[in-house]
mmCIF file of the N, C-alpha and C atoms, coordinates in Angstrom:
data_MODEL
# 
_entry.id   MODEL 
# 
loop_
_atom_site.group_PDB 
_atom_site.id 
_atom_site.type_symbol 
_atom_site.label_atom_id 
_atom_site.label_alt_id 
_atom_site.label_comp_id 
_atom_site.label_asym_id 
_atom_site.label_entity_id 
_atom_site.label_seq_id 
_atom_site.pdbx_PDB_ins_code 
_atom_site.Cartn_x 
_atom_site.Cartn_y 
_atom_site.Cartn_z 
_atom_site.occupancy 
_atom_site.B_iso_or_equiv 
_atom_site.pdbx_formal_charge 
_atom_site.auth_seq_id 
_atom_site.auth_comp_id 
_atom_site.auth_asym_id 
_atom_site.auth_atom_id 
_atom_site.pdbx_PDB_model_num 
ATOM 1   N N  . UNK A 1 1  ? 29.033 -19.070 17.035 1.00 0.00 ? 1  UNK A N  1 
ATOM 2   C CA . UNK A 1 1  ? 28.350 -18.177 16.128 1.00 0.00 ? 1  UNK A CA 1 
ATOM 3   C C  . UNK A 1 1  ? 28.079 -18.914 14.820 1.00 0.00 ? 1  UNK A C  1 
ATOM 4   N N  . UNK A 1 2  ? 26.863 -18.684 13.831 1.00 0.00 ? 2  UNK A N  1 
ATOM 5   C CA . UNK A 1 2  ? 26.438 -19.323 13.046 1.00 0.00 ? 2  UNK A CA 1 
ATOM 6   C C  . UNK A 1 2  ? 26.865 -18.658 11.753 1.00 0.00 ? 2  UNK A C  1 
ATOM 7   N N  . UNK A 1 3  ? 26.930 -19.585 10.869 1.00 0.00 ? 3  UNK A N  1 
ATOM 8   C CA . UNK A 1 3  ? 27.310 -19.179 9.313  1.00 0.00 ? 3  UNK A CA 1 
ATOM 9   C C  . UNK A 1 3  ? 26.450 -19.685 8.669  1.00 0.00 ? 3  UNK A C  1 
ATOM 10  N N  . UNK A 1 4  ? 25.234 -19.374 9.076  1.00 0.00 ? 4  UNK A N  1 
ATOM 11  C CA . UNK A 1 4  ? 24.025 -19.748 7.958  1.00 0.00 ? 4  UNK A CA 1 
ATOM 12  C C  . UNK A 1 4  ? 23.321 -18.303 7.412  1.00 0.00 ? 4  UNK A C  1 
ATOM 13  N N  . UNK A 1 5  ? 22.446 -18.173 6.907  1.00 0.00 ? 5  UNK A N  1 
ATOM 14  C CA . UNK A 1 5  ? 22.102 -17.732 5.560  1.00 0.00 ? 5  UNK A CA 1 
ATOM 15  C C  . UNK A 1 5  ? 21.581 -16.199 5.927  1.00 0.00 ? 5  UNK A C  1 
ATOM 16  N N  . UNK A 1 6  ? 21.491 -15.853 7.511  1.00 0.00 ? 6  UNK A N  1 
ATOM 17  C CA . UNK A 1 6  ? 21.220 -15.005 8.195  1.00 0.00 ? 6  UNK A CA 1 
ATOM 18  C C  . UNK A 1 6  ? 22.458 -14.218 8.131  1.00 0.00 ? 6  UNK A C  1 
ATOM 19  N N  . UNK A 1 7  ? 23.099 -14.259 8.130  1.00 0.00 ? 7  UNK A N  1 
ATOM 20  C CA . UNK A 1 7  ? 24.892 -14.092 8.069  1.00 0.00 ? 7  UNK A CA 1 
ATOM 21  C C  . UNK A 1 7  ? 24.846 -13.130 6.699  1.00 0.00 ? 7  UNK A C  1 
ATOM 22  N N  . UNK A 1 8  ? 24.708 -13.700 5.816  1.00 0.00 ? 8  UNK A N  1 
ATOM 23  C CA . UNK A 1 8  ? 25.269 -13.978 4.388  1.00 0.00 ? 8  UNK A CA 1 
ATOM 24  C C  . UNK A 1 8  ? 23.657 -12.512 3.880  1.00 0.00 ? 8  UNK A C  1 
ATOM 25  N N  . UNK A 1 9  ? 22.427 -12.646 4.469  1.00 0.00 ? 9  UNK A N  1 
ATOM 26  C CA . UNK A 1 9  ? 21.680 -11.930 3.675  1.00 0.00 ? 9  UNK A CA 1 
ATOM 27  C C  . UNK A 1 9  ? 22.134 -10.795 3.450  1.00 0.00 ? 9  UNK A C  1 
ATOM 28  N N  . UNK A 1 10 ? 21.626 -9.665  2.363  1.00 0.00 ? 10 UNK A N  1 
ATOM 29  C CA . UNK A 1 10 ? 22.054 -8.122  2.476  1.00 0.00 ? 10 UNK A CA 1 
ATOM 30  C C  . UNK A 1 10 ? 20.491 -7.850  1.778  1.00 0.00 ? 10 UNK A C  1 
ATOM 31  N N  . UNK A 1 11 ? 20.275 -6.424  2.187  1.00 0.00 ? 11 UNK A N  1 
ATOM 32  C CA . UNK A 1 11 ? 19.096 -5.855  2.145  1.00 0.00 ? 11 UNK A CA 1 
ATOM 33  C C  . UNK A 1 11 ? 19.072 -5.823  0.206  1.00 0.00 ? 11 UNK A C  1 
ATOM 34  N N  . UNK A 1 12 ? 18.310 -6.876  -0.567 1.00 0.00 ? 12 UNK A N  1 
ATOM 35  C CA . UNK A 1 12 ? 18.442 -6.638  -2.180 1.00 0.00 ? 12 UNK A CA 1 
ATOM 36  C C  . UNK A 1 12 ? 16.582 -6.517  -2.017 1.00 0.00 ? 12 UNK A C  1 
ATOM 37  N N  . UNK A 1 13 ? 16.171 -6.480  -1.572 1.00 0.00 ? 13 UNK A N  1 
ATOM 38  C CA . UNK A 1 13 ? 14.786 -6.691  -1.428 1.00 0.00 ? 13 UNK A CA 1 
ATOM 39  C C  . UNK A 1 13 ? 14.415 -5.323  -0.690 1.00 0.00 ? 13 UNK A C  1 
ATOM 40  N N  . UNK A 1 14 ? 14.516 -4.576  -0.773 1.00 0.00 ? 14 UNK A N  1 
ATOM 41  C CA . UNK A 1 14 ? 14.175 -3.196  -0.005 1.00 0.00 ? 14 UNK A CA 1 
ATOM 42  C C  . UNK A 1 14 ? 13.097 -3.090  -0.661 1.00 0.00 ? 14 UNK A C  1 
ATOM 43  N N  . UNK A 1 15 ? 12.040 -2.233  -0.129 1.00 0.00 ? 15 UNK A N  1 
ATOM 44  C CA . UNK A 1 15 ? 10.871 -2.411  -0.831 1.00 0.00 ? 15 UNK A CA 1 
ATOM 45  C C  . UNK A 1 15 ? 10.617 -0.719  -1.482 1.00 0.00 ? 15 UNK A C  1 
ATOM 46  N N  . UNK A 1 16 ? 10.242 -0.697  -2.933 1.00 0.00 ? 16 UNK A N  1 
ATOM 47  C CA . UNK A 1 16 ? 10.118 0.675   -3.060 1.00 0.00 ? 16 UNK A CA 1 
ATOM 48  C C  . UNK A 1 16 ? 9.204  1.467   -3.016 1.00 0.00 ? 16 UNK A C  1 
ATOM 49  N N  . UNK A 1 17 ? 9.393  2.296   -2.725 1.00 0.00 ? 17 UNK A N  1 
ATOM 50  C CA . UNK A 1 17 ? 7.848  3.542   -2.691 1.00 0.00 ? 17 UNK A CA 1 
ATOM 51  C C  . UNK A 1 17 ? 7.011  3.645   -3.340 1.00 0.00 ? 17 UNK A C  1 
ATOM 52  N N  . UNK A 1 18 ? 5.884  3.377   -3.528 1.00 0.00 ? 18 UNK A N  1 
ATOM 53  C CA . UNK A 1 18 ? 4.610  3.314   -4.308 1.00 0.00 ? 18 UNK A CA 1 
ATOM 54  C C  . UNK A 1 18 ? 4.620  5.334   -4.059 1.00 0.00 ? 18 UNK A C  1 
ATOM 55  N N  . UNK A 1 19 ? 3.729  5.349   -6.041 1.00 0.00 ? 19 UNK A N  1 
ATOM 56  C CA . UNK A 1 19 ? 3.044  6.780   -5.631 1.00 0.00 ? 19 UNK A CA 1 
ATOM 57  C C  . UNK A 1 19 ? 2.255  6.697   -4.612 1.00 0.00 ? 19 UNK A C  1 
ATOM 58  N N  . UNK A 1 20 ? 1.541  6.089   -4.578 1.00 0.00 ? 20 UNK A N  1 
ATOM 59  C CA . UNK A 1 20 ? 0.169  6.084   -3.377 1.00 0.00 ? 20 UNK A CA 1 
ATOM 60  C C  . UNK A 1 20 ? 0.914  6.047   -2.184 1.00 0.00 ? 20 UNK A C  1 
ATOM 61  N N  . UNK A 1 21 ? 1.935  5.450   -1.782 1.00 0.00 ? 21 UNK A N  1 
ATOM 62  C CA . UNK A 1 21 ? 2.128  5.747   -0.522 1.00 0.00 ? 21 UNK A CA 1 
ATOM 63  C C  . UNK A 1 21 ? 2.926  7.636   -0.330 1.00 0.00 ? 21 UNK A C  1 
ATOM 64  N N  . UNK A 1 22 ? 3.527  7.832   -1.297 1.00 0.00 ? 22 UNK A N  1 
ATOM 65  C CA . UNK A 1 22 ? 4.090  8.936   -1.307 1.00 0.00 ? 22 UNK A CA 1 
ATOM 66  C C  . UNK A 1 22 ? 3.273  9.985   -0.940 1.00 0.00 ? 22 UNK A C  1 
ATOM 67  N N  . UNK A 1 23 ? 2.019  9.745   -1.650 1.00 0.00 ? 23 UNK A N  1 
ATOM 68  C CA . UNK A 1 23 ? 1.061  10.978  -1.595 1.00 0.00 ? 23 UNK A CA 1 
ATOM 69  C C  . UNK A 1 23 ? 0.167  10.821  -0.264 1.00 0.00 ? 23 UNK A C  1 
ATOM 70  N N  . UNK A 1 24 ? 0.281  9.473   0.744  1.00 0.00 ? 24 UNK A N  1 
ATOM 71  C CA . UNK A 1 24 ? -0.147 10.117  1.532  1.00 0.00 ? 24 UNK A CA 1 
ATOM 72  C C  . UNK A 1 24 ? 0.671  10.382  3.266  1.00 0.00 ? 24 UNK A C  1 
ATOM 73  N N  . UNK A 1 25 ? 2.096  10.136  2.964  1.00 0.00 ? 25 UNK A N  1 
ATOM 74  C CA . UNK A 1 25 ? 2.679  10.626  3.578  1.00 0.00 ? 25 UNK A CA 1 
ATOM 75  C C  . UNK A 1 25 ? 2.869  12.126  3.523  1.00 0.00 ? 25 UNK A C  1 
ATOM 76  N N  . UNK A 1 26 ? 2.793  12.850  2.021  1.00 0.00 ? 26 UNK A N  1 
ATOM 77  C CA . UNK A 1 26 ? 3.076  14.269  1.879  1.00 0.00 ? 26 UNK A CA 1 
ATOM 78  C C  . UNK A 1 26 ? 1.500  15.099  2.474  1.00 0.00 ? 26 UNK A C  1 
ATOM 79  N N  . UNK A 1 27 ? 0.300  13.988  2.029  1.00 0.00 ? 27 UNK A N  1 
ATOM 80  C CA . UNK A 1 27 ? -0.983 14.902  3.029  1.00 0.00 ? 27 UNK A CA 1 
ATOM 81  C C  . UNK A 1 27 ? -0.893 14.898  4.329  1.00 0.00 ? 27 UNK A C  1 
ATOM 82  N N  . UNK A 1 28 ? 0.206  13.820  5.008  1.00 0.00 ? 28 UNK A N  1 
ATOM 83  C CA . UNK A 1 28 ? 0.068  14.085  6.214  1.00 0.00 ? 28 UNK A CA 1 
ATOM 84  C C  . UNK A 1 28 ? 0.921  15.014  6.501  1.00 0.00 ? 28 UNK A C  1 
ATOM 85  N N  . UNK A 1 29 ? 2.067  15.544  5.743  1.00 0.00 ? 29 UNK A N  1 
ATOM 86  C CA . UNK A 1 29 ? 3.109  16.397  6.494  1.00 0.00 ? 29 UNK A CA 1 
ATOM 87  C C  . UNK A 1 29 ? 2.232  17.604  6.080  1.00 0.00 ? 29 UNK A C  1 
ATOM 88  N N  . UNK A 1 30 ? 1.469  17.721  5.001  1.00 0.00 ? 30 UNK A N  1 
ATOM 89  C CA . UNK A 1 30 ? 0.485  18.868  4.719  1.00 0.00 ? 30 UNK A CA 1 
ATOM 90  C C  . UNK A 1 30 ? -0.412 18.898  6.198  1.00 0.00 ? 30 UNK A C  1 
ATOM 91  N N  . UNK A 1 31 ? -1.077 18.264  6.751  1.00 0.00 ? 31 UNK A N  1 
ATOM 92  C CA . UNK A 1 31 ? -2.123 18.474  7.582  1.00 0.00 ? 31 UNK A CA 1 
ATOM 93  C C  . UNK A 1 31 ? -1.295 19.046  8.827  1.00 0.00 ? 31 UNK A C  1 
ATOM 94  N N  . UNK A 1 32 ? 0.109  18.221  9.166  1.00 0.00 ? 32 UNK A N  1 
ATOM 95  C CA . UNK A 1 32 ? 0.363  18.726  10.251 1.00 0.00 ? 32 UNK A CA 1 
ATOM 96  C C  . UNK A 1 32 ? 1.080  20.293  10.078 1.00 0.00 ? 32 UNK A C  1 
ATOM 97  N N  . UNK A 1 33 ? 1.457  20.750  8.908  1.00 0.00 ? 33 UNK A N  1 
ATOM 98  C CA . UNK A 1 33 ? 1.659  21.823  8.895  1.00 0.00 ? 33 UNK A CA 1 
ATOM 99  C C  . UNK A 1 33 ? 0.588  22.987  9.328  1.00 0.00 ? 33 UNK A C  1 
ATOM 100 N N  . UNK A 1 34 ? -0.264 22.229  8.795  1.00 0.00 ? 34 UNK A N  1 
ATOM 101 C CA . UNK A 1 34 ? -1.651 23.226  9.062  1.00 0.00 ? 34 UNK A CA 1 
ATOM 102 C C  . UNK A 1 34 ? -2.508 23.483  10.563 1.00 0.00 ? 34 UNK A C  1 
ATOM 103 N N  . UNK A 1 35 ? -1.400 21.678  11.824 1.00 0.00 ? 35 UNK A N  1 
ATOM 104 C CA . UNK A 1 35 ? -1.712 22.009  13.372 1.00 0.00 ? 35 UNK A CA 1 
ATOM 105 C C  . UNK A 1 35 ? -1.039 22.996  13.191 1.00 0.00 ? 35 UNK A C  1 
ATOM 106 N N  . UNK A 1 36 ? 0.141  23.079  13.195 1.00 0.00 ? 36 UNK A N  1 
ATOM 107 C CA . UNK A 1 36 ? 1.180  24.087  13.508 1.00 0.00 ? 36 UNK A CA 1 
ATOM 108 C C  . UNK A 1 36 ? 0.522  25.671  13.522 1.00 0.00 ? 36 UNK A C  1 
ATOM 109 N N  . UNK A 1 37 ? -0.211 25.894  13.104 1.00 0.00 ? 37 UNK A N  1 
ATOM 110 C CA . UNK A 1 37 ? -0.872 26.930  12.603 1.00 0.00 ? 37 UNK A CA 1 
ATOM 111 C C  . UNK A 1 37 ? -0.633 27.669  11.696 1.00 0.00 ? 37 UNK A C  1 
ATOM 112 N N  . UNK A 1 38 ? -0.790 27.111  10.388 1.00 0.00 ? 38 UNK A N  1 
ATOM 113 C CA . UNK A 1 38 ? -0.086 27.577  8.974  1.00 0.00 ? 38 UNK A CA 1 
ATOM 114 C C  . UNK A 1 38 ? -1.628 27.772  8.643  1.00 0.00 ? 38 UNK A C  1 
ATOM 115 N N  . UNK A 1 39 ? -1.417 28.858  7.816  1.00 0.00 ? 39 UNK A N  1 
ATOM 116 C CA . UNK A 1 39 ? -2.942 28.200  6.522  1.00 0.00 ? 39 UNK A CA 1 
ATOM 117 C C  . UNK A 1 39 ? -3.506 27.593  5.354  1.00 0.00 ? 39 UNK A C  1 
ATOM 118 N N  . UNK A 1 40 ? -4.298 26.949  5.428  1.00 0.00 ? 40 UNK A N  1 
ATOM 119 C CA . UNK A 1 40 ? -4.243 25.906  4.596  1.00 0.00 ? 40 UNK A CA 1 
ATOM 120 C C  . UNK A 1 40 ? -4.003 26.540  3.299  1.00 0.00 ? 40 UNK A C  1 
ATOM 121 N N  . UNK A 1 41 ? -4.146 27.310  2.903  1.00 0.00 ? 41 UNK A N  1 
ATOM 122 C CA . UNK A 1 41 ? -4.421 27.907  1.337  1.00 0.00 ? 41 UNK A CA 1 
ATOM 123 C C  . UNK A 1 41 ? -2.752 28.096  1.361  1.00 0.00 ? 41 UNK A C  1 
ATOM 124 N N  . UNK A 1 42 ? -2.546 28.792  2.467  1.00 0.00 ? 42 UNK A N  1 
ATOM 125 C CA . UNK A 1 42 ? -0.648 28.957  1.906  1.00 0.00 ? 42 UNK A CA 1 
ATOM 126 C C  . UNK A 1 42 ? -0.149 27.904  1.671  1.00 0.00 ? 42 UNK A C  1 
ATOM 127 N N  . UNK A 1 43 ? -0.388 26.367  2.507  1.00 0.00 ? 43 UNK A N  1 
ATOM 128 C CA . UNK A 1 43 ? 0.257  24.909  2.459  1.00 0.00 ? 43 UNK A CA 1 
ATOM 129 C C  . UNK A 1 43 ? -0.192 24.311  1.246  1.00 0.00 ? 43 UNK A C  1 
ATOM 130 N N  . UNK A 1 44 ? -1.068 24.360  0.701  1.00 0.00 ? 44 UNK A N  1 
ATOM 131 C CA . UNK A 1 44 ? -1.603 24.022  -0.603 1.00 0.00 ? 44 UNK A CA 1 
ATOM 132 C C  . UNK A 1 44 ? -0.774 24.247  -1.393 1.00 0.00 ? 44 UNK A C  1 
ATOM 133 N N  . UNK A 1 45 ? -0.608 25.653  -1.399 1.00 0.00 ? 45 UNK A N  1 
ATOM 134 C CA . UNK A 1 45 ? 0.594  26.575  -2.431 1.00 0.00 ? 45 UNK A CA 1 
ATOM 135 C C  . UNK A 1 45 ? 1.865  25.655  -2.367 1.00 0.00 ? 45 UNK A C  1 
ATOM 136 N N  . UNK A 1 46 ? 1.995  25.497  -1.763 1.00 0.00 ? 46 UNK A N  1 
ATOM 137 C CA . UNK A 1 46 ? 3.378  25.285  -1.393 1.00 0.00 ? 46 UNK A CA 1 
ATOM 138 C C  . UNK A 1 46 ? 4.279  24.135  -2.287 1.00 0.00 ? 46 UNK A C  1 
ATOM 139 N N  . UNK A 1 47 ? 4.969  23.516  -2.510 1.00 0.00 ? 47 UNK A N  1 
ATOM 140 C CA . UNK A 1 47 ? 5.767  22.346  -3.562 1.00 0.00 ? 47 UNK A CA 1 
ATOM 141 C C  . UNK A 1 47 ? 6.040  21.154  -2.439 1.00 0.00 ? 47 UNK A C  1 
ATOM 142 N N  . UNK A 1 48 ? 6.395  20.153  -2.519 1.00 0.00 ? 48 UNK A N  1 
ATOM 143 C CA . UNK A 1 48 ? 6.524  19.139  -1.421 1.00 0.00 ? 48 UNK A CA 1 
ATOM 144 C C  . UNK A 1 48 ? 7.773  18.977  -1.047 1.00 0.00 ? 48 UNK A C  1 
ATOM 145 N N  . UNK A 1 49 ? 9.194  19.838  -1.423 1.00 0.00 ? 49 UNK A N  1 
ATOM 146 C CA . UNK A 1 49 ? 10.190 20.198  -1.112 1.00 0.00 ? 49 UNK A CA 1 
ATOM 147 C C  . UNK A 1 49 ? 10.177 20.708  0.242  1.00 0.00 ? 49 UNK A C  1 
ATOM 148 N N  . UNK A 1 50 ? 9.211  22.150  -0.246 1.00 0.00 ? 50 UNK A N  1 
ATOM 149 C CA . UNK A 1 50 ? 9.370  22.869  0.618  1.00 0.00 ? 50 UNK A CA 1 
ATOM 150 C C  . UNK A 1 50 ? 8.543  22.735  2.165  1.00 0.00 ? 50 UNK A C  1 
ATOM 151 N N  . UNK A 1 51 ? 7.284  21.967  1.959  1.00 0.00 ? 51 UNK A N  1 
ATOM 152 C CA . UNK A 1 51 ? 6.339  21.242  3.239  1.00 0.00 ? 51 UNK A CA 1 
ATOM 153 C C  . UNK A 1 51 ? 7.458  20.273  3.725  1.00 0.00 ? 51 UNK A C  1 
ATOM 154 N N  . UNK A 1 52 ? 8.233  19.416  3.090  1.00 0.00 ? 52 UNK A N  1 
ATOM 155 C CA . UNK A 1 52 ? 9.052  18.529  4.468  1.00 0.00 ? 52 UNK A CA 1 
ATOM 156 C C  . UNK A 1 52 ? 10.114 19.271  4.812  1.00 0.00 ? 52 UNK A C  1 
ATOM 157 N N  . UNK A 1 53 ? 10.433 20.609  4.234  1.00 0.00 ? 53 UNK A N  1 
ATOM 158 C CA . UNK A 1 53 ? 11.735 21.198  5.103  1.00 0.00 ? 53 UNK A CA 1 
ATOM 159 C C  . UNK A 1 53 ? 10.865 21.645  6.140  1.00 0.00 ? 53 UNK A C  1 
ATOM 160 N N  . UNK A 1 54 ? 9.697  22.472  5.923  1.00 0.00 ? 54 UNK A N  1 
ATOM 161 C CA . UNK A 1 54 ? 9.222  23.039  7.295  1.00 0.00 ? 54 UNK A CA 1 
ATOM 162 C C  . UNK A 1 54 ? 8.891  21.974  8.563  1.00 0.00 ? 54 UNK A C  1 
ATOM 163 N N  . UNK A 1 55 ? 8.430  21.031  7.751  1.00 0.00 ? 55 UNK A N  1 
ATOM 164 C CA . UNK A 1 55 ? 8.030  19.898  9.022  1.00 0.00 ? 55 UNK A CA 1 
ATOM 165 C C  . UNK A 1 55 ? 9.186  19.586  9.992  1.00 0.00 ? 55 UNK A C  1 
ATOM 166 N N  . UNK A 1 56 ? 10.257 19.179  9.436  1.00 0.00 ? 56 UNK A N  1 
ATOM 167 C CA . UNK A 1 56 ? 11.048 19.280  9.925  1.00 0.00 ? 56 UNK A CA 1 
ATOM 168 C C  . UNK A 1 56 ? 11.614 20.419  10.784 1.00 0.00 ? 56 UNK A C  1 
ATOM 169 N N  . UNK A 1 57 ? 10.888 21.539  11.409 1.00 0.00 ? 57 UNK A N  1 
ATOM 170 C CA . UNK A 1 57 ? 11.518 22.574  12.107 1.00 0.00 ? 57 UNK A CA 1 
ATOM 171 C C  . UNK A 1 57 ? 10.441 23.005  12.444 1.00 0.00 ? 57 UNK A C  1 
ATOM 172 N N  . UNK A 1 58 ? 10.014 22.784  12.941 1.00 0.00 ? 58 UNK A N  1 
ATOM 173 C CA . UNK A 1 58 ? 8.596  23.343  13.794 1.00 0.00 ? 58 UNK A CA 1 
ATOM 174 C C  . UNK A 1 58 ? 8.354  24.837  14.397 1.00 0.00 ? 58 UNK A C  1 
ATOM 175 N N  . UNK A 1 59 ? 9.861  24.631  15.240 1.00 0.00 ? 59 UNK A N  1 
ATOM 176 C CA . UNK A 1 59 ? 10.154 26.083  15.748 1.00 0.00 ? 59 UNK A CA 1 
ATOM 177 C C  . UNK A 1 59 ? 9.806  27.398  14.472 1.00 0.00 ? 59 UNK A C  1 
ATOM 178 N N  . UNK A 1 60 ? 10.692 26.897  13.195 1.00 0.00 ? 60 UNK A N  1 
ATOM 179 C CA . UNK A 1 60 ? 10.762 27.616  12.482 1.00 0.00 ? 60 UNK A CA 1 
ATOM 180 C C  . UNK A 1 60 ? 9.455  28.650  11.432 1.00 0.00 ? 60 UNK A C  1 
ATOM 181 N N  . UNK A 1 61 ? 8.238  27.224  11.406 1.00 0.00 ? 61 UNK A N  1 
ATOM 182 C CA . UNK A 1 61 ? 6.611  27.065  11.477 1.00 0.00 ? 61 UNK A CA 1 
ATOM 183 C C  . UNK A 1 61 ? 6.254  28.163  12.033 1.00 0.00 ? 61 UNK A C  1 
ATOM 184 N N  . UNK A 1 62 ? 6.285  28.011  13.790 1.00 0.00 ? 62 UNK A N  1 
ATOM 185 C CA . UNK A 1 62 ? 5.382  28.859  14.732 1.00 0.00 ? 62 UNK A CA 1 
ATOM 186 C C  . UNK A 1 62 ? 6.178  30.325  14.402 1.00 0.00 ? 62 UNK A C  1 
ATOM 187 N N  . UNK A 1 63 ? 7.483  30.447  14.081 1.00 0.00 ? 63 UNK A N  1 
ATOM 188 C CA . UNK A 1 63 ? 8.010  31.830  13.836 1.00 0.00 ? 63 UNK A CA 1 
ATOM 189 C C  . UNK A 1 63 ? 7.127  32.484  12.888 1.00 0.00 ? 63 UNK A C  1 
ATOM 190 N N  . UNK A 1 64 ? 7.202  31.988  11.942 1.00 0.00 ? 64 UNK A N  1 
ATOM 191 C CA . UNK A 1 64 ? 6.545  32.052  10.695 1.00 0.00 ? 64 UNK A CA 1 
ATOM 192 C C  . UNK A 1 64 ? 4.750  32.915  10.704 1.00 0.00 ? 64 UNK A C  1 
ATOM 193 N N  . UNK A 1 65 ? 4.006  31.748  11.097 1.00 0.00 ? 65 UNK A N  1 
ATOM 194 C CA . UNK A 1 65 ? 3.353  32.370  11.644 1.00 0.00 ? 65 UNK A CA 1 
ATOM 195 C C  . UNK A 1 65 ? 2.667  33.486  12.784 1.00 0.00 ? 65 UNK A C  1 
ATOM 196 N N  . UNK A 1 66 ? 3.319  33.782  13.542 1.00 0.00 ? 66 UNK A N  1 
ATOM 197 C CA . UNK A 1 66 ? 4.018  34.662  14.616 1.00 0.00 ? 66 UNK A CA 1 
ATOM 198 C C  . UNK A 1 66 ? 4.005  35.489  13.763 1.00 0.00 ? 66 UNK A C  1 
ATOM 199 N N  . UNK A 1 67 ? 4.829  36.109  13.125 1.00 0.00 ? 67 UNK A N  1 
ATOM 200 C CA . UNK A 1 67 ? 5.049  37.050  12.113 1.00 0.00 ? 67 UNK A CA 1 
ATOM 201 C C  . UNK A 1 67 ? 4.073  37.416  11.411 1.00 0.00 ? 67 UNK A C  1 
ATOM 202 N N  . UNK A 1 68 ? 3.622  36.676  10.743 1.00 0.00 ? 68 UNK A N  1 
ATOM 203 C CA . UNK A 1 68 ? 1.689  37.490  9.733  1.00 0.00 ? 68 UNK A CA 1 
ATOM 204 C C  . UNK A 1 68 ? 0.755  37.522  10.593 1.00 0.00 ? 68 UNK A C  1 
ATOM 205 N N  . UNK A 1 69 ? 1.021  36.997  11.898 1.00 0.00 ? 69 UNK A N  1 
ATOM 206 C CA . UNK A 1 69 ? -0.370 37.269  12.452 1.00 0.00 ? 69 UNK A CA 1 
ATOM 207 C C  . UNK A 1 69 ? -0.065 38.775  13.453 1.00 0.00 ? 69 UNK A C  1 
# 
């Protein structure tokens, strides 16, 4: 086994989040909220807290809508 420099690295170079990338990861969790069958005007509304908790639960989405319709 080797003790060269591969060994020894640790992640100091992580790379950080640009706004621009932020904003278009959050339009995409926006758009797919809106497959789900949300409406767009409610997802608009919405804060970007609260769009990646729903993304995250899909089930919870289609309930959602289920219900007002």
């Amino acid at each position: 086994m080797g003790t060269g420099r591969t060994l020894r690295k640790e992640s100091h170079v992580r790379p950080c989040k640009t706004p621009a990338g932020k904003a278009h990861k959050s339009a995409a969790q926006r758009r797919r909220l809106v497959k789900f069958g949300m409406k767009e005007e409610d997802v608009k509304l919405m804060g970007a807290e609260e769009v990646r908790v729903l993304v995250q639960r899909p089930t919870l989405v289609k309930k959602l809508v289920a219900k007002q319709a």
